[in-house]
N, C-alpha and C positions, 0 to 999 in steps of 0.2 A: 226791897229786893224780894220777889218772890222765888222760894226754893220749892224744887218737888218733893212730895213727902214720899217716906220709907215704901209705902204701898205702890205710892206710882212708880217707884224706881225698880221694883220688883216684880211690877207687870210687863214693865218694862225688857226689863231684864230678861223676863221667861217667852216673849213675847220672841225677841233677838235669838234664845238657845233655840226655839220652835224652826225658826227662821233657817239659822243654821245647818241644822239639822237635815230639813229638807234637800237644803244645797246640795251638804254631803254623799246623800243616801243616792241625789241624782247625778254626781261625780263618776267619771269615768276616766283614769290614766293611764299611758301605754311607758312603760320603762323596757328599754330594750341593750341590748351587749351585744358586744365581739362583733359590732358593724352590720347586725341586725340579723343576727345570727340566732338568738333569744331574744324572742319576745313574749312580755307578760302585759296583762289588764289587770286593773285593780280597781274597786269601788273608791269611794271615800271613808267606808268605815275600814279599808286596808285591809277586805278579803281580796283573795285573786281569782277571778273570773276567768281566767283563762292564760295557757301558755302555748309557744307556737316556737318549737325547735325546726331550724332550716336541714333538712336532708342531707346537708351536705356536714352539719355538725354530728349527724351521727353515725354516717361512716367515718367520722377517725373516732381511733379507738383510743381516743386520749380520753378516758372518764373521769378526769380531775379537770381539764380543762373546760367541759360540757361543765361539770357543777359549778366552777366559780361563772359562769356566763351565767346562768339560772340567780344565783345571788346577786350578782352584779344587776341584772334585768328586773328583778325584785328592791333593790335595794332603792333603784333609779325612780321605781316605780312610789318606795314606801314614801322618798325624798319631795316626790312631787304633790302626793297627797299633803303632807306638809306644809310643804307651799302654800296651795288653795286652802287650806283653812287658816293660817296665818294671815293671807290674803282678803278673808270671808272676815275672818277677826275683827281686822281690822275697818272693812267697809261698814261692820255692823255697828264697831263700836264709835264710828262715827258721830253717833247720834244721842251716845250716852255719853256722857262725862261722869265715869268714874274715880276720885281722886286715889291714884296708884297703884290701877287696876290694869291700867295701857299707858 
């Protein structure tokens, strides 16, 4: 049985986070509320790129309703980067078998 040695698991390894990484950086998701009322963009490293409140959320003057729509749109948003890396994880770690690592 041949096993890979420590080094090669490790180039391995760094080779996959490199990998990763890049995915990330080029991720792009939109989390949105209140029926698209709020909407946010987020990279993959879960900055927000941009938000886009509908006109018609800021004529009511309910300003607790607008904030939880901005979190909720945020949160949608944080949820899905999640995902895709979970997702990248998993595709990546396809390839490695580490025992109790995935």
């Amino acid at each position: 049985m041949n096993t890979p040695n420590m080094q090669q698991i490790l180039k391995q390894a760094q080779k996959m986070q490199e990998q990763l990484q890049k995915q990330m950086e080029d991720l792009v998701v939109e989390g949105s509320a209140g029926g698209g009322m709020v909407t946010v963009k987020m990279n993959g490293q879960k900055q927000l790129l941009a938000v886009t409140i509908d006109p018609e959320a800021l004529s009511s003057s309910d300003r607790e309703m607008l904030q939880d729509l901005i979190l909720a749109a945020v949160n949608e948003a944080t949820r899905k980067v999640d995902e895709q890396l979970q997702g990248q994880l998993g595709n990546l770690a396809g390839g490695l078998k580490l025992p109790g690592l995935f």
